[in-house]
KOLTOR-654986 format. One record per residue: x, y, z of N, C-alpha, C in turn. Coordinates in steps of 0.1 Angstrom, whole numbers, plus 5000, padded with zeros to 4 digits. Layout:
BEGIN
ATOM  n_X  n_Y  n_Z ca_X ca_Y ca_Z  c_X  c_Y  c_Z
ATOM    X    Y    Z    X    Y    Z    X    Y    Z
...
END
This chain:
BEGIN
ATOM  n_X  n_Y  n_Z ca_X ca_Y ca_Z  c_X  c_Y  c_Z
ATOM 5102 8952 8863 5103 8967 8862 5093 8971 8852
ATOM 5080 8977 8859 5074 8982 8850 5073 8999 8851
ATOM 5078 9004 8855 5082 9023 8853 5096 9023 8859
ATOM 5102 9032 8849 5118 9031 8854 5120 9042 8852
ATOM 5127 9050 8861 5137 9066 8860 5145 9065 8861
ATOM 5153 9074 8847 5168 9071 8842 5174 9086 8844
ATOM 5181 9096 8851 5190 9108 8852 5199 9102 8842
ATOM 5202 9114 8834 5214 9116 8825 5214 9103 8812
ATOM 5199 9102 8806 5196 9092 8799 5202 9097 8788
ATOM 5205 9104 8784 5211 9105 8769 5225 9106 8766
ATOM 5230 9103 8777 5243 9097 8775 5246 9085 8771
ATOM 5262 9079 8769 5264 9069 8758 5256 9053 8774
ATOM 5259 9054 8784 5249 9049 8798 5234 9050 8794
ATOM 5233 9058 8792 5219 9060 8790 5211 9051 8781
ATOM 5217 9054 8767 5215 9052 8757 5212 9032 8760
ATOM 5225 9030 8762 5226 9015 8763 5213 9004 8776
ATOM 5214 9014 8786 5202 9013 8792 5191 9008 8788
ATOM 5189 9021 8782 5175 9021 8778 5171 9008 8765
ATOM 5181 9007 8761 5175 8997 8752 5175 8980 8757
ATOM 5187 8983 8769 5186 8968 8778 5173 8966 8781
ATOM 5164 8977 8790 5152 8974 8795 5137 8972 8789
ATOM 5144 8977 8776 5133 8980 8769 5133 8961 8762
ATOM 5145 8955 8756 5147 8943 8750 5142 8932 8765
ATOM 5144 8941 8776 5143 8927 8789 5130 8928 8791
ATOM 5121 8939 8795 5109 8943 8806 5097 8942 8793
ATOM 5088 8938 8788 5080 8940 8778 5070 8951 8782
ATOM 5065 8964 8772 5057 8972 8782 5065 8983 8795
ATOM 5077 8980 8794 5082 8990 8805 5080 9003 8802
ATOM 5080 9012 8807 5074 9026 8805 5092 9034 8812
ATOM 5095 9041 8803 5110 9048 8807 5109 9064 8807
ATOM 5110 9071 8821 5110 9082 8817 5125 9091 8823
ATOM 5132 9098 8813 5145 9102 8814 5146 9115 8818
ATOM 5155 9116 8827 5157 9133 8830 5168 9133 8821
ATOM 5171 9149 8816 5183 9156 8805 5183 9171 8810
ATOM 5191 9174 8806 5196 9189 8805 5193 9197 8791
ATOM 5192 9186 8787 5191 9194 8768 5181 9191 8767
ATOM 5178 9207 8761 5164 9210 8755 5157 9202 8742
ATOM 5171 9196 8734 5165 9188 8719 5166 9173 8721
ATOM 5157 9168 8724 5154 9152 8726 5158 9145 8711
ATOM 5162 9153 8697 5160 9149 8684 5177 9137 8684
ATOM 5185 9142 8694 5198 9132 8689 5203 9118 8700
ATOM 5191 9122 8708 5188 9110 8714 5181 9100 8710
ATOM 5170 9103 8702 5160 9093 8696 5166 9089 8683
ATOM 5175 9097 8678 5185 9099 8663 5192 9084 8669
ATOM 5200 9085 8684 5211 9072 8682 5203 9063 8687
ATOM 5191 9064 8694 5180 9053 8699 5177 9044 8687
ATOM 5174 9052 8674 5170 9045 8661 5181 9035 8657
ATOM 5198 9032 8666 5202 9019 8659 5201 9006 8667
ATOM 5196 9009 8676 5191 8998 8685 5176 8989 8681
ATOM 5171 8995 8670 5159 8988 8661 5148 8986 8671
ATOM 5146 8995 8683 5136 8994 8690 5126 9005 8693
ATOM 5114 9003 8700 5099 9008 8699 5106 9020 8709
ATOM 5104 9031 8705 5102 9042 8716 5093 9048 8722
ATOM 5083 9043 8721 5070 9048 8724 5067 9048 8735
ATOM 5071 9047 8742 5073 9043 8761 5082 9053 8763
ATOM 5088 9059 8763 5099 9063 8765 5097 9078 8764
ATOM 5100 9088 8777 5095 9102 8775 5109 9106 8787
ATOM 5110 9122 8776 5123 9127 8777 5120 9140 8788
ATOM 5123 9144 8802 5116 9154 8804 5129 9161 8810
ATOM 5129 9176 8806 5141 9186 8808 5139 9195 8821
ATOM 5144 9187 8833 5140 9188 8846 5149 9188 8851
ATOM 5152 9201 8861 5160 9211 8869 5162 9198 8886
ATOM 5170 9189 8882 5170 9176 8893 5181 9183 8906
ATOM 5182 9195 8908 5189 9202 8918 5178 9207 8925
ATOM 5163 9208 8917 5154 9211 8928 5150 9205 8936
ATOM 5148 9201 8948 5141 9193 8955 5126 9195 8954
ATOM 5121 9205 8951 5106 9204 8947 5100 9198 8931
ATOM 5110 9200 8927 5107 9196 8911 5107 9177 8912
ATOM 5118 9178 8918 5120 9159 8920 5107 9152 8927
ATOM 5111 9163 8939 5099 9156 8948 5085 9151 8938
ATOM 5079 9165 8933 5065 9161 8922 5067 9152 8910
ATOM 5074 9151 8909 5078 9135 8896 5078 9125 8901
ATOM 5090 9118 8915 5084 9111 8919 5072 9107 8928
ATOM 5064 9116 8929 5050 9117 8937 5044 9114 8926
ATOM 5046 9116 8914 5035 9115 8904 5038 9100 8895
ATOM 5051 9099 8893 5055 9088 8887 5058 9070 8890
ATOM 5063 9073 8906 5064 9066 8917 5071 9052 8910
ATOM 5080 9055 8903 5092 9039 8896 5093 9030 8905
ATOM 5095 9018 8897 5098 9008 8904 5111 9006 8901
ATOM 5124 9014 8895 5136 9017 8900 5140 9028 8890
ATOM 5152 9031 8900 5155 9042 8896 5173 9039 8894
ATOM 5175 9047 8883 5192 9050 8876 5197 9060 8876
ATOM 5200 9065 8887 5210 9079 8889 5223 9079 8879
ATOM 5220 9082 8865 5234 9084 8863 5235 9099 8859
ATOM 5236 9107 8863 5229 9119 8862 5244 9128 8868
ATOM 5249 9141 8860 5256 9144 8869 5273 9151 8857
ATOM 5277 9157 8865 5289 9160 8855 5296 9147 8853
ATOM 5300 9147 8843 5313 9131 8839 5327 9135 8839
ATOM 5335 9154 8839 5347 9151 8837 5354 9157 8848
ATOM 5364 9148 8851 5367 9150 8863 5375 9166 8864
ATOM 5383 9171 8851 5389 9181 8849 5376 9197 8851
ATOM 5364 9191 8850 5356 9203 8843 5356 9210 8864
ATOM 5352 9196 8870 5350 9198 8884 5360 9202 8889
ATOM 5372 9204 8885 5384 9212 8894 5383 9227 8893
ATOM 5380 9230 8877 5376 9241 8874 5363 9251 8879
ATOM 5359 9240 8882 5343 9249 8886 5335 9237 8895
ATOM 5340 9239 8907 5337 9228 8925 5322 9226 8919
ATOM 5319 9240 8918 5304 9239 8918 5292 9229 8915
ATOM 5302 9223 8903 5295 9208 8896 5294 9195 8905
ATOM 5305 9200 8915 5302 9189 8928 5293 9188 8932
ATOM 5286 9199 8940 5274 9201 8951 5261 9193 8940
ATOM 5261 9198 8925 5250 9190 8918 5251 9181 8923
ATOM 5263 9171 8920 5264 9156 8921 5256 9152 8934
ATOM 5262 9159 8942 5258 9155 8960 5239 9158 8960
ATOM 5237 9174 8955 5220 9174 8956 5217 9167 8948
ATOM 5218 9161 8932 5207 9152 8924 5208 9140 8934
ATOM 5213 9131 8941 5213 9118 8949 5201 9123 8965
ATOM 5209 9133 8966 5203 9137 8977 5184 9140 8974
ATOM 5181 9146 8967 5168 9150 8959 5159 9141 8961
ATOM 5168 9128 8954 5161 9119 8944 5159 9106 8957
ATOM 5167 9105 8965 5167 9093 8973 5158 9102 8987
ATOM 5160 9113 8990 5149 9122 9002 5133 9117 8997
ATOM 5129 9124 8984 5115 9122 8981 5111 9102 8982
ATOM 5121 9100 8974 5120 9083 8978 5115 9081 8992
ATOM 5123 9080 9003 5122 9079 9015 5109 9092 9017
ATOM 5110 9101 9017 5096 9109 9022 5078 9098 9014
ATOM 5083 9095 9003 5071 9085 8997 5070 9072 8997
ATOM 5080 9066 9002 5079 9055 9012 5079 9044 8997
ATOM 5089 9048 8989 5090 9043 8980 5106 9034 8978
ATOM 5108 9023 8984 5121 9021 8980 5120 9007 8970
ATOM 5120 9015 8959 5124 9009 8948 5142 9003 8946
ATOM 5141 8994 8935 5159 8992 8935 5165 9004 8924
ATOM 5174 9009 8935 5183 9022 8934 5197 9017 8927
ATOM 5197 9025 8913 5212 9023 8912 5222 9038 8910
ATOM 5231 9040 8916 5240 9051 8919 5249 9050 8906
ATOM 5252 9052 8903 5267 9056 8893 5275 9060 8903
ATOM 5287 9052 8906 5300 9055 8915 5311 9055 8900
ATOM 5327 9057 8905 5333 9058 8896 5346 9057 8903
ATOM 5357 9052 8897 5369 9047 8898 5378 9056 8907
ATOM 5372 9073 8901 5382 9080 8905 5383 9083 8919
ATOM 5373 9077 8924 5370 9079 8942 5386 9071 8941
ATOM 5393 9066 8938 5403 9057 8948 5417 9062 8940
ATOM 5420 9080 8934 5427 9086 8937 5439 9080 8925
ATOM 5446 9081 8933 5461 9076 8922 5469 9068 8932
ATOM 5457 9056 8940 5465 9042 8944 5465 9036 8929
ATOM 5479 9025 8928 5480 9021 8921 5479 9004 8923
ATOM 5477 9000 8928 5471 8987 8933 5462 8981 8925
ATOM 5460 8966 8922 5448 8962 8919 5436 8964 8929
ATOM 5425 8972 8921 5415 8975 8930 5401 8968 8928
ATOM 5399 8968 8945 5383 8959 8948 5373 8967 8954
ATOM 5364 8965 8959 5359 8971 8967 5364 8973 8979
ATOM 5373 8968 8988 5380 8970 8994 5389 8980 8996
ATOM 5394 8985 8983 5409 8995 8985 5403 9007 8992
ATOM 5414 9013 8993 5413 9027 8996 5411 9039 8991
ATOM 5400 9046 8997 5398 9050 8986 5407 9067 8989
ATOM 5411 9072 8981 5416 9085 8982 5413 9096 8972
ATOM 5402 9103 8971 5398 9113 8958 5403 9127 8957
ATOM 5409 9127 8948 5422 9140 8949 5414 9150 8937
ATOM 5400 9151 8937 5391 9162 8929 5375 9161 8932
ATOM 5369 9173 8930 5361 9176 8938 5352 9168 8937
ATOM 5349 9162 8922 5341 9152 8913 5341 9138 8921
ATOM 5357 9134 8926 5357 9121 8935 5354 9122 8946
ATOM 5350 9134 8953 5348 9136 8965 5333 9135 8965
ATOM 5330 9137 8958 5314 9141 8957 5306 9127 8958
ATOM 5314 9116 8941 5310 9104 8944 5313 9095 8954
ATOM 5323 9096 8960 5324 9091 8976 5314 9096 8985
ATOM 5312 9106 8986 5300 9113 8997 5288 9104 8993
ATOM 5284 9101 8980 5269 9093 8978 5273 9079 8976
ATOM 5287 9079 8972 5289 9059 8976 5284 9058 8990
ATOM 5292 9063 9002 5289 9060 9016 5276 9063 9019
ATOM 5268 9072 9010 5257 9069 9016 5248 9060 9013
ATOM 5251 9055 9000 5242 9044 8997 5243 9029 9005
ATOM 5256 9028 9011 5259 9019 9018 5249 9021 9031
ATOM 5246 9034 9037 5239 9039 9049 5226 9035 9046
ATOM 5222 9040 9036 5206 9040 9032 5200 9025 9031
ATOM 5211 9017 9023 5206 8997 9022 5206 8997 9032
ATOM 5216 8998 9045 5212 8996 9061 5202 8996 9070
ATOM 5203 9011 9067 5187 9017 9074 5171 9014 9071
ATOM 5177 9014 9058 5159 9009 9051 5158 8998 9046
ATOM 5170 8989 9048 5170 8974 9042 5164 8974 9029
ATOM 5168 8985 9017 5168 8993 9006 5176 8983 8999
ATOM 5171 8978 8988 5177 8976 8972 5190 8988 8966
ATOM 5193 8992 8972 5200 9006 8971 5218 9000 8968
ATOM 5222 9002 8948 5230 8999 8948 5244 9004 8946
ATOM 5254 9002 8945 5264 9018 8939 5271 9006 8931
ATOM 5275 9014 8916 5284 9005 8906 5296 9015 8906
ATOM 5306 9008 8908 5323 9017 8908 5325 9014 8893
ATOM 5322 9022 8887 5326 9024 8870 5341 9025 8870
ATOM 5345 9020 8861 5357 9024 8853 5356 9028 8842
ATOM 5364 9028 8833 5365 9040 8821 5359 9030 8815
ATOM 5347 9033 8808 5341 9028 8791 5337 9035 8782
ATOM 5339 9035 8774 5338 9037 8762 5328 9034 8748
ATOM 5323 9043 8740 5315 9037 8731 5309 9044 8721
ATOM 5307 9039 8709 5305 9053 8697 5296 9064 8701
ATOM 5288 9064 8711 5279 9073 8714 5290 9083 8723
ATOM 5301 9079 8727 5310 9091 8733 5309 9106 8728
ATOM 5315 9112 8735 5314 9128 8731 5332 9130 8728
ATOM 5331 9140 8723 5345 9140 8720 5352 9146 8720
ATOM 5350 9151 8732 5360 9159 8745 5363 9148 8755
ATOM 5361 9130 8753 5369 9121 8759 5382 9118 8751
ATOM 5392 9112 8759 5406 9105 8750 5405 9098 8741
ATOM 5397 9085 8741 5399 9078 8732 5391 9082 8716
ATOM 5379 9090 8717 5373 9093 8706 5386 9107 8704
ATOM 5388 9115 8715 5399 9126 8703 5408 9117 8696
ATOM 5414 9110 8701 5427 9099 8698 5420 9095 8681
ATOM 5406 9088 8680 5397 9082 8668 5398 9095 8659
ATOM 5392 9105 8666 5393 9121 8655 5403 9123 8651
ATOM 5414 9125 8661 5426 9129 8655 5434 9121 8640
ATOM 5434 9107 8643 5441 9100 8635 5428 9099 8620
ATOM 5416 9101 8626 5405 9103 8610 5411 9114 8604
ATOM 5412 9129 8612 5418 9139 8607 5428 9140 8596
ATOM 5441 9130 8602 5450 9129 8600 5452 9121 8585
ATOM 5443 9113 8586 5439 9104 8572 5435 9110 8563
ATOM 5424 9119 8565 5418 9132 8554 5427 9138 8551
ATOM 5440 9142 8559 5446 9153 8555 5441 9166 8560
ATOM 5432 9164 8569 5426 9176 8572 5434 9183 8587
ATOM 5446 9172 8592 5455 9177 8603 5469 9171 8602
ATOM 5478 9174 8608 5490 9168 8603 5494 9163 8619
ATOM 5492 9164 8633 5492 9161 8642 5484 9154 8652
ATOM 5484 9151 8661 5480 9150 8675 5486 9152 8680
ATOM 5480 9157 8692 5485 9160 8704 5476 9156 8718
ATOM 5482 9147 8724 5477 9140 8738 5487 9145 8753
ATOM 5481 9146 8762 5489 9145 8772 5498 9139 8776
ATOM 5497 9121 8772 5503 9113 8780 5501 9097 8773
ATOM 5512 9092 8770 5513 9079 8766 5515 9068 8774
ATOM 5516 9068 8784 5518 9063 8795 5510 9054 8803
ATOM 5497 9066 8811 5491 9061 8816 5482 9048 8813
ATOM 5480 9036 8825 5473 9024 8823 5460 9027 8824
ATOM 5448 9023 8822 5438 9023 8826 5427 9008 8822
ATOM 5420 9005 8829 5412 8995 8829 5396 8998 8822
ATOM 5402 8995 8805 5388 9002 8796 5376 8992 8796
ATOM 5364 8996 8794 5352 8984 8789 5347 8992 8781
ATOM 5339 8981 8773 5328 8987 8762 5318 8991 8771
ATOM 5310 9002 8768 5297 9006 8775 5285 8999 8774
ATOM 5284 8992 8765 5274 8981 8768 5278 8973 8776
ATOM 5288 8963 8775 5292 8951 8786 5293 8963 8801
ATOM 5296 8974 8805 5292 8978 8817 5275 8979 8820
ATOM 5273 8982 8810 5257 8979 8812 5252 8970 8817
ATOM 5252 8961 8809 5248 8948 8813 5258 8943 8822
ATOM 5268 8947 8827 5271 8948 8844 5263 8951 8858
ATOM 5256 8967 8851 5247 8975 8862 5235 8966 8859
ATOM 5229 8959 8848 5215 8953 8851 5216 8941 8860
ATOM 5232 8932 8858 5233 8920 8866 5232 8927 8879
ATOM 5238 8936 8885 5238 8934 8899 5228 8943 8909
ATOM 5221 8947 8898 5205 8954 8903 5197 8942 8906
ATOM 5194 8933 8893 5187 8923 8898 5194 8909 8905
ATOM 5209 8909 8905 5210 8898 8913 5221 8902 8922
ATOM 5225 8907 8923 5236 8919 8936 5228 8913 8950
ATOM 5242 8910 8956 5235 8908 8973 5244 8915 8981
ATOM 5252 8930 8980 5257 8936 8985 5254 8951 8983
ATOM 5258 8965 8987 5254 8972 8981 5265 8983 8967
ATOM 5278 8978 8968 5288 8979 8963 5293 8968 8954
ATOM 5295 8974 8941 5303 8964 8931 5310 8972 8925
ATOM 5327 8969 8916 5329 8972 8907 5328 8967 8892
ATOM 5322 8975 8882 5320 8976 8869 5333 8976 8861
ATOM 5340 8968 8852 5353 8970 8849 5355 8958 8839
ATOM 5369 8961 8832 5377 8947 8821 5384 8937 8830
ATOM 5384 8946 8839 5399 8935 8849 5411 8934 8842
ATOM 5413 8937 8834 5426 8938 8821 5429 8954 8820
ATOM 5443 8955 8819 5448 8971 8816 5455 8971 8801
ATOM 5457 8984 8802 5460 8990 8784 5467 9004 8786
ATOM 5479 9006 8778 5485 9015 8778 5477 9025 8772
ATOM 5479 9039 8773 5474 9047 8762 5481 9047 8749
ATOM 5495 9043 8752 5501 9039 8735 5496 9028 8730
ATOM 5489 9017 8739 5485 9007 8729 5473 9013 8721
ATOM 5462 9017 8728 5451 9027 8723 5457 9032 8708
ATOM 5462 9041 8712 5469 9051 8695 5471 9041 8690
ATOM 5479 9035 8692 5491 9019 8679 5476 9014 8673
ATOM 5465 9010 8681 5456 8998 8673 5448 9010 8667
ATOM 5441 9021 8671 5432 9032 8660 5440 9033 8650
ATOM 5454 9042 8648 5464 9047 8638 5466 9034 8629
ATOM 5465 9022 8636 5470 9008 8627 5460 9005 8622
ATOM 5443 9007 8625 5434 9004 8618 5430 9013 8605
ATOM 5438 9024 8606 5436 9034 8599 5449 9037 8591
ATOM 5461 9021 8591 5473 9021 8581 5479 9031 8585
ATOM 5480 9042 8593 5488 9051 8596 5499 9041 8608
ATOM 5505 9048 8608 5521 9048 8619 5521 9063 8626
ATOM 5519 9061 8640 5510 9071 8652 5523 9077 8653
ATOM 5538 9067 8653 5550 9078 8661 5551 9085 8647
ATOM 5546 9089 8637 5546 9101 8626 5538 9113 8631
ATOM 5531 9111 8639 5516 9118 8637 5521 9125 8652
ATOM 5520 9113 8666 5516 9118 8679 5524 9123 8688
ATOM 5522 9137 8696 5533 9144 8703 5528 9144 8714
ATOM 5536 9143 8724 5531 9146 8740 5534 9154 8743
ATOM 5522 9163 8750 5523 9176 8753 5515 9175 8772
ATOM 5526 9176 8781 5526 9166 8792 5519 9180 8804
ATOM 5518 9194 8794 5513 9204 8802 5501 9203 8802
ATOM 5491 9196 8794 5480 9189 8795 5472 9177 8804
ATOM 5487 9173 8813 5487 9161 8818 5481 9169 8833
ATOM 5473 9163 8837 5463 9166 8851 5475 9159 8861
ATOM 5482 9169 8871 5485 9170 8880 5474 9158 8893
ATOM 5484 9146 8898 5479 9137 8900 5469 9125 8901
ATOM 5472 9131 8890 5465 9117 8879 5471 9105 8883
ATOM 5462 9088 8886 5471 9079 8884 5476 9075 8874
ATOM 5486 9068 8875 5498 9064 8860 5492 9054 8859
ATOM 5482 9042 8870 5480 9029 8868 5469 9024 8874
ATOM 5457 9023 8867 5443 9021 8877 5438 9005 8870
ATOM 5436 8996 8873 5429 8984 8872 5422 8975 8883
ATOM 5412 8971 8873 5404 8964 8887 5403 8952 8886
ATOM 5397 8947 8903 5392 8932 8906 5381 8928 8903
ATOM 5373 8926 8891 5361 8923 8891 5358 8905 8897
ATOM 5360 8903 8904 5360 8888 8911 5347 8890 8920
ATOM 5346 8902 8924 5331 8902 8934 5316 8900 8925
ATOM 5318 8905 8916 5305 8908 8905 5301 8897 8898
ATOM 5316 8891 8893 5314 8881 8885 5310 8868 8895
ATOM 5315 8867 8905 5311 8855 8918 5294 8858 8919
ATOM 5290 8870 8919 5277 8871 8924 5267 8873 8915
ATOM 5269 8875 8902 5260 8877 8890 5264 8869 8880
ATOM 5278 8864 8877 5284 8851 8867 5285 8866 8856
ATOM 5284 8880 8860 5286 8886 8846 5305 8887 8845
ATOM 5307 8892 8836 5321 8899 8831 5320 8900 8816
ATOM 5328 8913 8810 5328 8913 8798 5330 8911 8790
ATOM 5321 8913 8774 5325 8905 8764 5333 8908 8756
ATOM 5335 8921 8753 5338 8930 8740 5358 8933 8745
ATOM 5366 8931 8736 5377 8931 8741 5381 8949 8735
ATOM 5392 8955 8740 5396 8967 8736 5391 8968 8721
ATOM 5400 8962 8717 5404 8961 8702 5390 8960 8702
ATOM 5379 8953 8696 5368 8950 8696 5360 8967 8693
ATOM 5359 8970 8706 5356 8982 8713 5361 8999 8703
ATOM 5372 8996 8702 5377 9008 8694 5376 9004 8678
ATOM 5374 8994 8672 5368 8987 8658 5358 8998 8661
ATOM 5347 8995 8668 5331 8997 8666 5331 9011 8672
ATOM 5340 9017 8674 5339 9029 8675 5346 9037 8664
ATOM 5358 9037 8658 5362 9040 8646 5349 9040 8633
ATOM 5346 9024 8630 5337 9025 8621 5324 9030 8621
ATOM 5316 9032 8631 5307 9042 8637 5314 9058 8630
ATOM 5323 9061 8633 5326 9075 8625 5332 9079 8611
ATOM 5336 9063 8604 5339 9069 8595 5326 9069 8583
END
């Protein structure tokens, strides 16, 4: 890979990304699409990765246009490309559908000018967990999928098509089924960094509470680097066009609280209230996955355990 296009590079994906290819490809040239106009806090968290950015150009480009995409890649013509580009919360898309249709035109955009330029480079999609609803099953690529918001609906529309597209064009063309990762570059309008805030707060003295939706639900967390270096195993050694990204291990959200609050000497049932009117109507209570296809076909799986994961994200903020 020597020219790479990365959508939604300055996110905590992004971020990790970019410094995978930059440590693997010598000379790779990275150019990132963003929404934000100030490139200054992306090259701010770029600087702990101890690497050259000089390759690397940030450009604040309207990827809903199909003419704007089209002349980038006419002009830039990658030898792959990383759609991760796109709204991330699934709550924002109930509220406003709208953020769907992005999801569906940035794929659409980006893989049309491809095919119109006869360019099939290896394609990676960002797919995500929530396509398969609130089955509660161990899930493979196989399950079923059921998306009960507009956000999972959207990602299902460009999973299926990426399966269409490897077909037709006998396309490198991959889709990674994300699950929830996490990582200090988080924003913190996610759970586990409020959960990190709240109990720092709470340490300062600067709050006497939290308040979460839900202690309950399971979910299947990874570090955002070990997903990463998931999406690089099966771009270059993937012989299907579907994988899931994932721990294959689940975790309560009360274990979450117990290990931050305990890293931080506090006792969480002082502190944490559930407030269940917060709780997203059909949410699953229980999502974990099969990572047995990924790991058979690339020998990856992850390294970084929860605990691990929430250490290096706590100390990162304090």
């Amino acid at each position: 890979m020597k020219k790479v296009l990365i959508t939604g590079i300055t996110g905590q994906d992004g971020l990790f990304l970019t410094n995978k290819l930059i440590e693997t490809y010598k000379g790779v040239e990275i150019i990132g699409i963003t929404r934000q106009r100030d490139s200054y806090s992306f090259f701010k968290n770029l600087e702990r990765f101890k690497i050259s950015n000089k390759n690397i150009k940030l450009l604040n480009l309207n990827l809903s246009n199909p003419e704007a995409v089209d002349k980038l890649i006419y002009e830039f013509m990658p030898d792959a490309v990383f759609n991760l580009s796109g709204p991330s919360s699934v709550y924002e898309s109930i509220q406003n559908p709208k953020q769907a249709e992005e999801i569906l035109s940035i794929f659409k955009n980006i893989t049309n000018s491809l095919i119109k330029h006869k360019n099939f480079c290896k394609f990676y999609q960002a797919s995500s967990s929530e396509m398969f609803g609130n089955t509660i099953t161990k899930l493979n690529e196989n399950s079923i999928f059921l998306p009960n918001s507009p956000y999972a609906e959207a990602k299902l529309k460009n999973h299926k098509s990426c399966k269409f597209l490897r077909e037709k064009y006998d396309w490198e063309i991959f889709s990674g089924i994300m699950f929830n990762h996490e990582s200090e570059f988080r924003s913190n309008n996610f759970l586990i960094m409020k959960i990190i805030n709240g109990a720092l707060k709470i340490k300062s003295k600067d709050a006497d509470k939290l308040i979460i939706g839900s202690l309950e639900l399971i979910r299947d967390w990874s570090y955002a680097k070990d997903t990463i270096e998931g999406v690089h195993s099966l771009i270059t050694e993937g012989k299907e066009f579907d994988y899931i990204i994932a721990s294959g291990k689940s975790c309560k959200i009360e274990d979450i609280v117990d290990i931050v609050f305990s890293y931080l000497n506090l006792n969480w049932k002082n502190y944490v209230e559930v407030d269940q009117t917060i709780f997203r109507d059909g949410d699953s209570s229980h999502r974990i996955a099969n990572i047995e296809k990924i790991t058979n076909h690339t020998n990856w799986r992850p390294e970084t355990t929860v605990e691990e994961m929430l250490e290096i994200m706590i100390t990162k903020k304090i």
